[in-house]
N, CA, C and O atoms as a Maestro MAE file, in Angstrom:
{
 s_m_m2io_version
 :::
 2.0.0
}

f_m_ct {
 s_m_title
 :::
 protein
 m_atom[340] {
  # First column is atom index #
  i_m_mmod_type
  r_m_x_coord
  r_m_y_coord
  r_m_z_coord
  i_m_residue_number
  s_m_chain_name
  s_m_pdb_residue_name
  s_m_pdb_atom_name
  i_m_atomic_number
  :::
  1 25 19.761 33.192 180.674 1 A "UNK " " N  " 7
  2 3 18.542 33.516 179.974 1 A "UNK " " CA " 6
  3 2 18.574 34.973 179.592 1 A "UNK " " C  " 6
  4 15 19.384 35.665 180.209 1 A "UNK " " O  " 8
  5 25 17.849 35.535 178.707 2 A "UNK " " N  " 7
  6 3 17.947 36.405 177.968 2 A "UNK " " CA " 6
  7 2 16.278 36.591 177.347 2 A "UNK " " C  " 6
  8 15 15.696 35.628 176.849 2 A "UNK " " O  " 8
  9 25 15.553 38.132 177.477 3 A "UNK " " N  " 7
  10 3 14.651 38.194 177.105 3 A "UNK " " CA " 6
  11 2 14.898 39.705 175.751 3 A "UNK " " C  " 6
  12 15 15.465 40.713 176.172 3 A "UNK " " O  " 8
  13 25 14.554 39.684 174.653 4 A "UNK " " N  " 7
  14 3 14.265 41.017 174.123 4 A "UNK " " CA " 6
  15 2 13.033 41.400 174.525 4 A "UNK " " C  " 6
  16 15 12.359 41.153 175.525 4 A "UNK " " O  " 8
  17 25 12.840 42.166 173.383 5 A "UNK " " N  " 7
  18 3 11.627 43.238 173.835 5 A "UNK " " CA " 6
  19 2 11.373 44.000 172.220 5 A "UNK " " C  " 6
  20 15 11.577 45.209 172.112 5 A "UNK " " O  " 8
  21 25 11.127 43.554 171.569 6 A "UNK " " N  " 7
  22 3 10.585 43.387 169.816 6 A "UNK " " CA " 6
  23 2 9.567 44.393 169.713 6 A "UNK " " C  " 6
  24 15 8.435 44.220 170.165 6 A "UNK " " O  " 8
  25 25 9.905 45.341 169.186 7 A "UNK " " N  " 7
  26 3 8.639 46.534 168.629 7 A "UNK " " CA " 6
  27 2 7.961 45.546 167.672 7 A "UNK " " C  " 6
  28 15 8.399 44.472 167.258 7 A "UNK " " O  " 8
  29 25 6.629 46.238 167.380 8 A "UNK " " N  " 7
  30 3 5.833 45.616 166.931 8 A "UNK " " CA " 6
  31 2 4.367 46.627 166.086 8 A "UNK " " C  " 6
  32 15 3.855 47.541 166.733 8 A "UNK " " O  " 8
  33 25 3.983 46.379 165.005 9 A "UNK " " N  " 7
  34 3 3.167 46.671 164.294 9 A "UNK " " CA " 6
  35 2 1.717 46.507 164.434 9 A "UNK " " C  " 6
  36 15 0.813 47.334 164.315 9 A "UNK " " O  " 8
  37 25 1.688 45.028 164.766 10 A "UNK " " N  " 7
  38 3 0.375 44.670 165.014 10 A "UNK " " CA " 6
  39 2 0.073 44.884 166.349 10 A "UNK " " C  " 6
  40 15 0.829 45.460 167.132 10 A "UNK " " O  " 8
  41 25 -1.311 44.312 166.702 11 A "UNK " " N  " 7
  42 3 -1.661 44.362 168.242 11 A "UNK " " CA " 6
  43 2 -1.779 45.063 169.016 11 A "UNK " " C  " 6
  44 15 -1.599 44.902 170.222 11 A "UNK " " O  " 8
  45 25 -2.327 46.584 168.077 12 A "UNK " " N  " 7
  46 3 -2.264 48.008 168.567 12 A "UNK " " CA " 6
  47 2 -0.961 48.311 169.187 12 A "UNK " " C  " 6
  48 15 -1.100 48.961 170.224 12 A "UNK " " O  " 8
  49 25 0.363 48.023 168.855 13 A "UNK " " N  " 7
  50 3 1.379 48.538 168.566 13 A "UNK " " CA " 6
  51 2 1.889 48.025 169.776 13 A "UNK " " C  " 6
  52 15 2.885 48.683 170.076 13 A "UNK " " O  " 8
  53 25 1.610 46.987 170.753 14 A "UNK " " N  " 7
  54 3 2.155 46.176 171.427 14 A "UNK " " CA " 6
  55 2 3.266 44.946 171.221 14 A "UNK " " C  " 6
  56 15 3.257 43.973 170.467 14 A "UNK " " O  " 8
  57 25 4.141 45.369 172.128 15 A "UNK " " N  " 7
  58 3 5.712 44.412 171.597 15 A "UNK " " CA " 6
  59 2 5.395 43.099 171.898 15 A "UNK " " C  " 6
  60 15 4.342 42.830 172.476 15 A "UNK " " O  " 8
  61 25 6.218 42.230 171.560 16 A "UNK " " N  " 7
  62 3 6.846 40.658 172.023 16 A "UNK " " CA " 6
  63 2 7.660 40.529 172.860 16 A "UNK " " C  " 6
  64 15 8.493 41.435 172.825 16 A "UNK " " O  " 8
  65 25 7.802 39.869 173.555 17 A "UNK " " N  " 7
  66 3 9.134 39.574 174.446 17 A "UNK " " CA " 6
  67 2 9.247 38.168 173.802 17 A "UNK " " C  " 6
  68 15 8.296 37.387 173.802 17 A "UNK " " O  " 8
  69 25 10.155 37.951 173.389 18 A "UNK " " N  " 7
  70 3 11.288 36.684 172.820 18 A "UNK " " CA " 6
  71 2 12.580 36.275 174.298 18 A "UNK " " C  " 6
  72 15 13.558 36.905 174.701 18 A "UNK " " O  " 8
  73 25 12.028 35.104 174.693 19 A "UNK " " N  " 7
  74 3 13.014 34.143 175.751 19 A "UNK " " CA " 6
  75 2 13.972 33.387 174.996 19 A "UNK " " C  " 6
  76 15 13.403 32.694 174.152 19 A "UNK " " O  " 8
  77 25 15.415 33.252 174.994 20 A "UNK " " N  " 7
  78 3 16.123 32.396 174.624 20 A "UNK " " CA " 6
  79 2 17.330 32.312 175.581 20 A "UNK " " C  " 6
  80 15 17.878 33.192 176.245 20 A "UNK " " O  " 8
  81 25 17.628 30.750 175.433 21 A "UNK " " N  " 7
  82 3 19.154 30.414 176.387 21 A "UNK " " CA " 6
  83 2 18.761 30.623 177.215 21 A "UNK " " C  " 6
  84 15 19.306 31.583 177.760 21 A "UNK " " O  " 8
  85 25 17.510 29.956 178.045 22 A "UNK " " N  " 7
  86 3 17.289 29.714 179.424 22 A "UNK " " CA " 6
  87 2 18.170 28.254 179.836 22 A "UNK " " C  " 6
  88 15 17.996 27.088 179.481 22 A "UNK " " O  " 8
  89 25 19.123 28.854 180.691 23 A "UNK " " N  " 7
  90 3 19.910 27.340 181.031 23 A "UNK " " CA " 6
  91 2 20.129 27.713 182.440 23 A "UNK " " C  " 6
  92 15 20.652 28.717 182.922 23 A "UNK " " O  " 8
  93 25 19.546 26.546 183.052 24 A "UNK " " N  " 7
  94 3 20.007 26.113 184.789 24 A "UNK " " CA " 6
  95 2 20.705 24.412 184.651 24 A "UNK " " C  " 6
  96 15 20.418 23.350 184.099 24 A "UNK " " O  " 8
  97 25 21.939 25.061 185.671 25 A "UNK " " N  " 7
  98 3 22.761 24.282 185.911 25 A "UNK " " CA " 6
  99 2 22.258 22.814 186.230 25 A "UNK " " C  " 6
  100 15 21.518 22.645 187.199 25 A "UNK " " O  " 8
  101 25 22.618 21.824 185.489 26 A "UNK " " N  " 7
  102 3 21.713 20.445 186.286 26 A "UNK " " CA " 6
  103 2 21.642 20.568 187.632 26 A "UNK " " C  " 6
  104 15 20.514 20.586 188.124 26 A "UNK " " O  " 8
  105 25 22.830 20.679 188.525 27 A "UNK " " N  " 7
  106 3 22.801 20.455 190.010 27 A "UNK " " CA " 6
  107 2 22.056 21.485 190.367 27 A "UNK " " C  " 6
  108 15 21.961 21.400 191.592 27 A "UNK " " O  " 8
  109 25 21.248 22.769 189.854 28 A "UNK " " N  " 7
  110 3 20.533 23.385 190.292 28 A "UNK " " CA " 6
  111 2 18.891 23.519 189.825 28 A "UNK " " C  " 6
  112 15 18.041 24.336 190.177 28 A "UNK " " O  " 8
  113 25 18.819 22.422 188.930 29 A "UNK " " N  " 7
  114 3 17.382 22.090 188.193 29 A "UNK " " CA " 6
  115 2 16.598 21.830 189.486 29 A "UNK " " C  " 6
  116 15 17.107 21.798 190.606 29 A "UNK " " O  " 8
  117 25 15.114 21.621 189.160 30 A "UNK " " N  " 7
  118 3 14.141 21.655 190.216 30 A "UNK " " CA " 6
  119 2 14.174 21.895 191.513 30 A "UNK " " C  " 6
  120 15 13.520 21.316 192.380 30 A "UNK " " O  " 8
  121 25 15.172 23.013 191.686 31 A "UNK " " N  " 7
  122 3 14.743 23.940 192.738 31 A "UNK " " CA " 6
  123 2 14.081 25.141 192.804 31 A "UNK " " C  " 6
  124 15 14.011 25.719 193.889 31 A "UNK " " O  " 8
  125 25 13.466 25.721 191.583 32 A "UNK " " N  " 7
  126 3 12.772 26.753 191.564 32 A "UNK " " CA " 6
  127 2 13.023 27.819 191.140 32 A "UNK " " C  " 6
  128 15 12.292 28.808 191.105 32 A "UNK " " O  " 8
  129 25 14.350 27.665 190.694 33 A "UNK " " N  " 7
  130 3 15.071 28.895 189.964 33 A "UNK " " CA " 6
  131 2 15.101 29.585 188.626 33 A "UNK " " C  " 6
  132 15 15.252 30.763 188.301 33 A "UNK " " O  " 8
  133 25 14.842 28.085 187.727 34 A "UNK " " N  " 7
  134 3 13.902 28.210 186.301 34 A "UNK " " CA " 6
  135 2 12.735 29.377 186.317 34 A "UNK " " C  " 6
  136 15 12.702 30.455 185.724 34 A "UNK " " O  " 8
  137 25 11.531 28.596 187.460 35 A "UNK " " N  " 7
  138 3 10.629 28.948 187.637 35 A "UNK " " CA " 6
  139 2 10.197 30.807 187.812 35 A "UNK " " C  " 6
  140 15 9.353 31.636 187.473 35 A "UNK " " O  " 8
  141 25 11.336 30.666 188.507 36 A "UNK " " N  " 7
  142 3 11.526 32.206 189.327 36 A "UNK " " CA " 6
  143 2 12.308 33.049 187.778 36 A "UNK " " C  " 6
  144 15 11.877 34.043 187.193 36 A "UNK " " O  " 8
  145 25 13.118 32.512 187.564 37 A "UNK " " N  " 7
  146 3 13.591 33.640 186.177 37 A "UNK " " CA " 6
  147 2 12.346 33.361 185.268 37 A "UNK " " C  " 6
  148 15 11.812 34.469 185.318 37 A "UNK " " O  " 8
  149 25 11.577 32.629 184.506 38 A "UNK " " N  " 7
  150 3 10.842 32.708 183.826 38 A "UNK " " CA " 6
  151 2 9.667 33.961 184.349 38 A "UNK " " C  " 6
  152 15 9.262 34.780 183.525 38 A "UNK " " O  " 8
  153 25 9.216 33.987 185.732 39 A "UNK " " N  " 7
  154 3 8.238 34.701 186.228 39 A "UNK " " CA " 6
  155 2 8.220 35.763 186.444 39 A "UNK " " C  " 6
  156 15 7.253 36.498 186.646 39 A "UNK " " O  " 8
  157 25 9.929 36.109 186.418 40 A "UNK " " N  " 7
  158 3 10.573 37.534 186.395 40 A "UNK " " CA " 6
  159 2 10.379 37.825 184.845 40 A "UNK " " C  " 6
  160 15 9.736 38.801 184.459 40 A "UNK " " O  " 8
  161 25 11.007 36.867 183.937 41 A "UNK " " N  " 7
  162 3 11.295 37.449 182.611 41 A "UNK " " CA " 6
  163 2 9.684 38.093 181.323 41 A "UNK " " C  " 6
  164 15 9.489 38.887 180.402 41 A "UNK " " O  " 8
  165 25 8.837 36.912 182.268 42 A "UNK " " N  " 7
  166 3 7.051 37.243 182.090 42 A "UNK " " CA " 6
  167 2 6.592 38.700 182.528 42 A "UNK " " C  " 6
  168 15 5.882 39.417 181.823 42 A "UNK " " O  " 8
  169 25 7.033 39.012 183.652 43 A "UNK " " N  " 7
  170 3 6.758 39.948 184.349 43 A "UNK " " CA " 6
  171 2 7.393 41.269 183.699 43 A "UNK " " C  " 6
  172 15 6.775 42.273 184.053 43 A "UNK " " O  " 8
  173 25 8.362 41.501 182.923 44 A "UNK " " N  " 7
  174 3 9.305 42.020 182.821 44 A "UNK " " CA " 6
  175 2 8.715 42.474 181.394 44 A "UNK " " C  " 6
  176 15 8.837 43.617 180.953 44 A "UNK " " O  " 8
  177 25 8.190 41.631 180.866 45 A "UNK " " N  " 7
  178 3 7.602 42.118 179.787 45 A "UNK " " CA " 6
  179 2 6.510 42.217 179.466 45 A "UNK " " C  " 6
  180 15 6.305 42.449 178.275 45 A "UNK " " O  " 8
  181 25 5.311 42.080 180.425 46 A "UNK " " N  " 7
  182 3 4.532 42.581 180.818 46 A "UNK " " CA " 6
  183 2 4.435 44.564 181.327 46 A "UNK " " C  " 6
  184 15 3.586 45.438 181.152 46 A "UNK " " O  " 8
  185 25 5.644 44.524 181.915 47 A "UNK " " N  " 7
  186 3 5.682 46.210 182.059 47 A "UNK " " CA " 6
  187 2 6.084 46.704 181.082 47 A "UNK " " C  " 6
  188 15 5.943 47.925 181.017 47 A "UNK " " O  " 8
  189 25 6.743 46.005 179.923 48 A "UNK " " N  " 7
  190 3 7.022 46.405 178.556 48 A "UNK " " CA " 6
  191 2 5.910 46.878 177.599 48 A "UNK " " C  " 6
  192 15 6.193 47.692 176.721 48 A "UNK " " O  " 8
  193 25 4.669 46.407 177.730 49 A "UNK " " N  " 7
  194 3 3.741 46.158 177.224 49 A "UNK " " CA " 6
  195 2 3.614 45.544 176.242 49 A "UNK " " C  " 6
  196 15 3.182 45.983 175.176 49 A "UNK " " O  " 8
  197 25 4.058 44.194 176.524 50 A "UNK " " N  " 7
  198 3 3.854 43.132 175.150 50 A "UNK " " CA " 6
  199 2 2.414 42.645 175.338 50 A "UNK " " C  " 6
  200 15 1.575 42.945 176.187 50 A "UNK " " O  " 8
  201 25 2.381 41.904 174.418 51 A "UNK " " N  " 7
  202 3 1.049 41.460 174.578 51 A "UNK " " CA " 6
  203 2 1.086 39.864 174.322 51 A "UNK " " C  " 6
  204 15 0.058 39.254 174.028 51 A "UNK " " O  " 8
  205 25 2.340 39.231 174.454 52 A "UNK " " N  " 7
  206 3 2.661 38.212 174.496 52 A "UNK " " CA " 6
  207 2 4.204 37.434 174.625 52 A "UNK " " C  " 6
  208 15 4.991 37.986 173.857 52 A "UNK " " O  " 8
  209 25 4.506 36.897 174.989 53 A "UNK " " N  " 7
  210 3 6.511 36.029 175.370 53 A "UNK " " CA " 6
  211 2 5.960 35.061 174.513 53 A "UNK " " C  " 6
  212 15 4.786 34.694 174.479 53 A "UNK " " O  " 8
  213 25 6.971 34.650 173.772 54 A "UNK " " N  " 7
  214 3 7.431 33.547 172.931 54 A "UNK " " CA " 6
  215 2 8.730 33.039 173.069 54 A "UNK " " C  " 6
  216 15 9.597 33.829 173.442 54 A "UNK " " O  " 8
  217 25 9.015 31.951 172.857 55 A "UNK " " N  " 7
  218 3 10.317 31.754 173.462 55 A "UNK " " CA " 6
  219 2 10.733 30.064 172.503 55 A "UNK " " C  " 6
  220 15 9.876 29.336 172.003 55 A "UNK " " O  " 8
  221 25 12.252 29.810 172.480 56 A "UNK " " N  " 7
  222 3 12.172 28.556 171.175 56 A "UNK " " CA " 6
  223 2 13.262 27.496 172.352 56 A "UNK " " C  " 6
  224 15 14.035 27.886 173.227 56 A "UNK " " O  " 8
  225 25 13.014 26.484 172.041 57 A "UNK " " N  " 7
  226 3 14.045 25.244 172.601 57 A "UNK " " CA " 6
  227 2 14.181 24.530 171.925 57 A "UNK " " C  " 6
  228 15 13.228 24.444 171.150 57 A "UNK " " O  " 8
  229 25 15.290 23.567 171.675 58 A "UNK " " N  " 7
  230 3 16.160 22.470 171.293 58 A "UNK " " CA " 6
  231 2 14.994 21.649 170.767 58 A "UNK " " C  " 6
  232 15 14.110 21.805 171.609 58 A "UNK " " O  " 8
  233 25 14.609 20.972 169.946 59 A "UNK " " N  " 7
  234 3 13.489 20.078 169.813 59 A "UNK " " CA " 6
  235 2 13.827 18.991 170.263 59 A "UNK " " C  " 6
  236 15 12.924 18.165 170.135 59 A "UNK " " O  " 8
  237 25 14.866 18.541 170.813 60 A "UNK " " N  " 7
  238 3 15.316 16.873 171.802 60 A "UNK " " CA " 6
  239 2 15.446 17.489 173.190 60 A "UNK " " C  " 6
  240 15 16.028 16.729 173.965 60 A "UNK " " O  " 8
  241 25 15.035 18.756 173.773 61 A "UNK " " N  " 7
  242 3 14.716 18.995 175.134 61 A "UNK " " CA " 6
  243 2 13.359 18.536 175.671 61 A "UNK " " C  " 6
  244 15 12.786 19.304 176.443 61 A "UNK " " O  " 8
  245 25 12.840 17.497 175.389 62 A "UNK " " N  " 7
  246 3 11.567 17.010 176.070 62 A "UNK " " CA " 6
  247 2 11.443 17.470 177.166 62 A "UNK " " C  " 6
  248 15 10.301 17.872 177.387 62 A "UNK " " O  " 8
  249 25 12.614 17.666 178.502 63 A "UNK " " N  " 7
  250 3 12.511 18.176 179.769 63 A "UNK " " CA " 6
  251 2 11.773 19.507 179.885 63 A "UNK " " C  " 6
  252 15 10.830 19.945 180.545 63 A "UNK " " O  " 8
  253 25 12.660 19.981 178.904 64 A "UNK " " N  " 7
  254 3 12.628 21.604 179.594 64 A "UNK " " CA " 6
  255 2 11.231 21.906 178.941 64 A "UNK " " C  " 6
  256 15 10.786 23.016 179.233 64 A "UNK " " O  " 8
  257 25 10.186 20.867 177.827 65 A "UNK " " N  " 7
  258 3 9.640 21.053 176.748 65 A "UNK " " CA " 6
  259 2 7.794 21.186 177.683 65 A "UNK " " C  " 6
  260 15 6.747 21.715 177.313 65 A "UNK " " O  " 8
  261 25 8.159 20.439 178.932 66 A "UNK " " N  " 7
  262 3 7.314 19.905 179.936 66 A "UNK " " CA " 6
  263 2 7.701 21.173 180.974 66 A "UNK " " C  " 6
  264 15 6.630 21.617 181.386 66 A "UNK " " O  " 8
  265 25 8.507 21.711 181.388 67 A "UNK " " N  " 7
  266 3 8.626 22.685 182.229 67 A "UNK " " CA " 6
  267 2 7.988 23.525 181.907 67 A "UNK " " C  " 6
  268 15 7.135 23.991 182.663 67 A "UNK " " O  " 8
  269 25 8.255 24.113 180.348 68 A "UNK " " N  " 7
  270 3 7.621 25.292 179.620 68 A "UNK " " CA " 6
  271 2 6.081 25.042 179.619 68 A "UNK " " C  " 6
  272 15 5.293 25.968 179.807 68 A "UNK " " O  " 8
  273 25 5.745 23.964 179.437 69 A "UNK " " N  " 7
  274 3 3.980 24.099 179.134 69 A "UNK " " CA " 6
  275 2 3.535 23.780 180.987 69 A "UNK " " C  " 6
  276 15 2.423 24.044 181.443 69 A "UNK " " O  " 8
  277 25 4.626 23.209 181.771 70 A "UNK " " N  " 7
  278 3 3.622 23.299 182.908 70 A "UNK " " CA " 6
  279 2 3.124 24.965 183.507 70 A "UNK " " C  " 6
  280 15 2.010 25.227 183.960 70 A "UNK " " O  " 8
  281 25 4.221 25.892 183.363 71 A "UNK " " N  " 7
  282 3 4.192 27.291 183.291 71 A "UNK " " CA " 6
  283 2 3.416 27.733 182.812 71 A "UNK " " C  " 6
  284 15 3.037 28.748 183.396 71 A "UNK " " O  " 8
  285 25 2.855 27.483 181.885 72 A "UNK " " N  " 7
  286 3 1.457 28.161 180.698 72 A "UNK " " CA " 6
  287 2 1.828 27.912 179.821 72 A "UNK " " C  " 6
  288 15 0.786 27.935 179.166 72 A "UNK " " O  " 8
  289 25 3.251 27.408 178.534 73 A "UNK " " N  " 7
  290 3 3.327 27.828 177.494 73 A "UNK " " CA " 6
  291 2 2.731 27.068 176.543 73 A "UNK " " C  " 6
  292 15 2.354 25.902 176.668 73 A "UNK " " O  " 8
  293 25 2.668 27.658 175.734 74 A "UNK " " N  " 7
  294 3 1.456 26.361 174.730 74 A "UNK " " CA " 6
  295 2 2.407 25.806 173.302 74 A "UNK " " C  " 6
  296 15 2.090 26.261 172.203 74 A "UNK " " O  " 8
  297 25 3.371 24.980 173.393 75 A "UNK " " N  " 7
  298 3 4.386 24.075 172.789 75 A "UNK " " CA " 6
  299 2 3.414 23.454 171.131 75 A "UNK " " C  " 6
  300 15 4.105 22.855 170.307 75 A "UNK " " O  " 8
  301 25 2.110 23.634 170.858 76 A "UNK " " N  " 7
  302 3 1.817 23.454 169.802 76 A "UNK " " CA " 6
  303 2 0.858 24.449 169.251 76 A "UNK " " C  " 6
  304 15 -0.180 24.422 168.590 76 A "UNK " " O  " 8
  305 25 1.671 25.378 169.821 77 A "UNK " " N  " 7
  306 3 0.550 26.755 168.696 77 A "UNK " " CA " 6
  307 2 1.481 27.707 167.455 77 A "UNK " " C  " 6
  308 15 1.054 28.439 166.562 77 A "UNK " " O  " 8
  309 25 3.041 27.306 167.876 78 A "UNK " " N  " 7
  310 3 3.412 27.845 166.493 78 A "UNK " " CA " 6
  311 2 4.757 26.973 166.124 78 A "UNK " " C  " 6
  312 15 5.228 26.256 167.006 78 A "UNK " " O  " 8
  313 25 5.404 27.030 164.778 79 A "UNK " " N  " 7
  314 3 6.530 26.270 164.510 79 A "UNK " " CA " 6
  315 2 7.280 27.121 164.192 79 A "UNK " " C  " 6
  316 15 6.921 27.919 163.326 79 A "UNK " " O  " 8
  317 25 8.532 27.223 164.777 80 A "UNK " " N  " 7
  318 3 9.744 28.113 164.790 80 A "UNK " " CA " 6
  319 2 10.677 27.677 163.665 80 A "UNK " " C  " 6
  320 15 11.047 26.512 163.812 80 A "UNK " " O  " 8
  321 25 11.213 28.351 162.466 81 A "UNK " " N  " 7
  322 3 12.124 27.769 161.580 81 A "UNK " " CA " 6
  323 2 13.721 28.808 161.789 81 A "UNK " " C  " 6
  324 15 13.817 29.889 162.371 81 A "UNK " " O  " 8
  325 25 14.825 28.006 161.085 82 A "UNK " " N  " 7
  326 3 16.271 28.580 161.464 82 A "UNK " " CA " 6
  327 2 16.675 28.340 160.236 82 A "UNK " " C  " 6
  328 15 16.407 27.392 159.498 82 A "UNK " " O  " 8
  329 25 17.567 29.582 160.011 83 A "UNK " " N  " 7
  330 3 18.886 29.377 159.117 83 A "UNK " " CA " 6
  331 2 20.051 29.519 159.460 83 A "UNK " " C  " 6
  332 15 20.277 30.726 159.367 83 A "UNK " " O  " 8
  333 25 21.077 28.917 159.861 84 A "UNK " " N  " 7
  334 3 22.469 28.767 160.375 84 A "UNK " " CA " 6
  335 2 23.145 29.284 159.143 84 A "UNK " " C  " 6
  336 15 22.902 29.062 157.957 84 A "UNK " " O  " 8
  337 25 24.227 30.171 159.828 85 A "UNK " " N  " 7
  338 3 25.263 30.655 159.098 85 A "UNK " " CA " 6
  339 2 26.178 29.947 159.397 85 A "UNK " " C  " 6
  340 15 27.288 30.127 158.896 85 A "UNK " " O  " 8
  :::
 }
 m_bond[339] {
  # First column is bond index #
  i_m_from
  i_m_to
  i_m_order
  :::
  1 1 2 1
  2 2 3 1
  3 3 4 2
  4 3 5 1
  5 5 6 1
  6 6 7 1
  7 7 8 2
  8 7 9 1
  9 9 10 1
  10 10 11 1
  11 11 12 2
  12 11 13 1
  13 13 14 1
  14 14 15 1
  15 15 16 2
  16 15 17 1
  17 17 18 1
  18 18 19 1
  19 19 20 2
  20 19 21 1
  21 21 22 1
  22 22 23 1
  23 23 24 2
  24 23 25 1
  25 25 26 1
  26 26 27 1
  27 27 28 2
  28 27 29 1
  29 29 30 1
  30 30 31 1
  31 31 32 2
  32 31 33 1
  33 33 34 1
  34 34 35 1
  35 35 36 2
  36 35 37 1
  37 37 38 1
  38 38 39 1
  39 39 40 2
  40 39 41 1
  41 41 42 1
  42 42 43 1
  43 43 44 2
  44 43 45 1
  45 45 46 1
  46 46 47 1
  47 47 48 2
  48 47 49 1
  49 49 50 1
  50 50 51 1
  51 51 52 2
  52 51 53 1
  53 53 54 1
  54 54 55 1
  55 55 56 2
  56 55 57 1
  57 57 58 1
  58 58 59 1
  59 59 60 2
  60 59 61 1
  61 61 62 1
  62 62 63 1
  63 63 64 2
  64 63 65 1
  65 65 66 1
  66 66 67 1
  67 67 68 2
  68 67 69 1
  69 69 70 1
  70 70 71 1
  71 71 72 2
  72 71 73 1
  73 73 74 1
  74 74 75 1
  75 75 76 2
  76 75 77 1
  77 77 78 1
  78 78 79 1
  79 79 80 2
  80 79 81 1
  81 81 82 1
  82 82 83 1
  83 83 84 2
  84 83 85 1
  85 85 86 1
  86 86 87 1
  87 87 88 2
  88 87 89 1
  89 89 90 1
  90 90 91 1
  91 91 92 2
  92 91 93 1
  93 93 94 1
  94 94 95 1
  95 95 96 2
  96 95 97 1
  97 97 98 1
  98 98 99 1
  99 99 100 2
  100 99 101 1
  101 101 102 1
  102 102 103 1
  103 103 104 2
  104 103 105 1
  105 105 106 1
  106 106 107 1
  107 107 108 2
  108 107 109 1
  109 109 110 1
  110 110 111 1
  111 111 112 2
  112 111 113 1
  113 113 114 1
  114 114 115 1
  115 115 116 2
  116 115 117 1
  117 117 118 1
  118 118 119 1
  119 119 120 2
  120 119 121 1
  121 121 122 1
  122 122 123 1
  123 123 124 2
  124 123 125 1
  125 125 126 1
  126 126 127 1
  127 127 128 2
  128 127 129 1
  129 129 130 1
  130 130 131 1
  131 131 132 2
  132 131 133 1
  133 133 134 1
  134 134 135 1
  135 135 136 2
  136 135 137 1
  137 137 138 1
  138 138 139 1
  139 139 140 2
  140 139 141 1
  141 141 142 1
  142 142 143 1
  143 143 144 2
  144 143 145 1
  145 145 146 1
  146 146 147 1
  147 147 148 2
  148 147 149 1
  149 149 150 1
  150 150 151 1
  151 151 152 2
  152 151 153 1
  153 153 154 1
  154 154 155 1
  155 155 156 2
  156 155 157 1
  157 157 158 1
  158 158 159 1
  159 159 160 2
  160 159 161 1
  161 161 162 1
  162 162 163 1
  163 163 164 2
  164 163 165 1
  165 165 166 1
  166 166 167 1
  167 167 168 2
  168 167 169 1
  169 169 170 1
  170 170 171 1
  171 171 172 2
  172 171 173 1
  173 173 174 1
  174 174 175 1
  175 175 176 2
  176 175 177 1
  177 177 178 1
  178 178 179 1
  179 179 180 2
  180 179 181 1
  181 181 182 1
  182 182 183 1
  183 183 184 2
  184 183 185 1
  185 185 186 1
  186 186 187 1
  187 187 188 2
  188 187 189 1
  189 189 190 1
  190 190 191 1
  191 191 192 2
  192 191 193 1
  193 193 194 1
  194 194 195 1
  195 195 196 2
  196 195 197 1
  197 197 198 1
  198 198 199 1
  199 199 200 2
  200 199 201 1
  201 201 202 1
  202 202 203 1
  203 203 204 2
  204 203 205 1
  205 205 206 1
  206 206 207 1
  207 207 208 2
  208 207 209 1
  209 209 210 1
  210 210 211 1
  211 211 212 2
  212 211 213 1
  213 213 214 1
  214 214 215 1
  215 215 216 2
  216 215 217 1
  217 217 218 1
  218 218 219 1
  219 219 220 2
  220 219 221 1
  221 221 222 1
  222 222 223 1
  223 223 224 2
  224 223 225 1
  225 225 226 1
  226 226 227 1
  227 227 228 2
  228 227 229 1
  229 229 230 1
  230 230 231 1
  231 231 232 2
  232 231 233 1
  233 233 234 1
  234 234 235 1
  235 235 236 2
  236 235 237 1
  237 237 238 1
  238 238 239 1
  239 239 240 2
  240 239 241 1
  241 241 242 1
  242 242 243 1
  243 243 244 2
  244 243 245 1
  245 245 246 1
  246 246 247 1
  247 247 248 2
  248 247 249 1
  249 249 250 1
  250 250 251 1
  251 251 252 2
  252 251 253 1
  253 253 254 1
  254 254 255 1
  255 255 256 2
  256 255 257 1
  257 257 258 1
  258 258 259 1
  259 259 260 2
  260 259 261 1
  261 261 262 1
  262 262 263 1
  263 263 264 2
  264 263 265 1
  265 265 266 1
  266 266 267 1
  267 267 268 2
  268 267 269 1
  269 269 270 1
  270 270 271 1
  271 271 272 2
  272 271 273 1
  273 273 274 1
  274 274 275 1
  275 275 276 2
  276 275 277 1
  277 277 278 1
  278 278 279 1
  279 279 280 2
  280 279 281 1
  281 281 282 1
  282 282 283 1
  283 283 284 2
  284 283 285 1
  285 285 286 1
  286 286 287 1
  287 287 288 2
  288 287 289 1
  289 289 290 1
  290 290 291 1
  291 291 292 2
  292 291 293 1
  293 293 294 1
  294 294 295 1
  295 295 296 2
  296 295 297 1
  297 297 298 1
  298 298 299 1
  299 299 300 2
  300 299 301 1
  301 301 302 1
  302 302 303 1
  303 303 304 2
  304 303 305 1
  305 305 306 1
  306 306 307 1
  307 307 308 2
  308 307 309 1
  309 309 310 1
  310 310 311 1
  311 311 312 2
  312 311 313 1
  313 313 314 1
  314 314 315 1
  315 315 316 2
  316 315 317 1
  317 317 318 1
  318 318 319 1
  319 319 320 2
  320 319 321 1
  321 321 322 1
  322 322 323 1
  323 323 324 2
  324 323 325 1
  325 325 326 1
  326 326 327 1
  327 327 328 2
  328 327 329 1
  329 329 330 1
  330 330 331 1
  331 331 332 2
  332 331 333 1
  333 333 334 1
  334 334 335 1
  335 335 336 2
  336 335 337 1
  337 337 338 1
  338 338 339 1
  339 339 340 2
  :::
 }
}
C-alpha cells in the first residue's frame, strides 16, 4: 500500500491523501492487518493536514469493496475514470 499526499487549492489549502495498491496476502486476509495499515495510512494523513483520503479499487473486488465501506469509506460518492498507456 502506498499513500500520497496531493497539495491542494481548495479547502482552505488542505491536501488529499490518495490510497492505492493496498494488497494483503490471502493467507494473511482477515487478520487485521488491512485494518491496521489503513488506520495508520488515515492517520498519517491526517497529520498531513488533508481534509480527506480517497482511495480507487478494481471494480470486480467486491471483497475488498465491503472492507473499505465497513472502515468508513463511502464507495458511492464519487466515480473514478482511467486512461491506460
Amino acid at each position: 500500500m502506498y499513500i500520497y499526499i496531493i497539495p491542494n487549492l481548495s479547502n482552505n489549502g488542505k491536501s488529499i491523501g490518495f490510497i492505492e495498491n493496498v494488497i494483503i496476502d490471502e493467507k494473511y486476509r482477515n487478520k487485521g492487518i488491512g485494518k491496521k495499515l489503513m488506520e495508520m495510512a488515515i492517520e498519517y494523513a491526517r497529520e498531513n493536514n488533508c481534509y480527506k483520503v480517497t482511495l480507487q479499487s478494481g471494480i470486480k473486488r467486491t471483497e475488498a469493496h465491503k472492507f473499505y465501506e465497513k472502515i468508513g469509506f463511502n464507495g458511492g460518492s464519487k466515480r473514478a475514470f482511467e486512461l491506460r498507456f
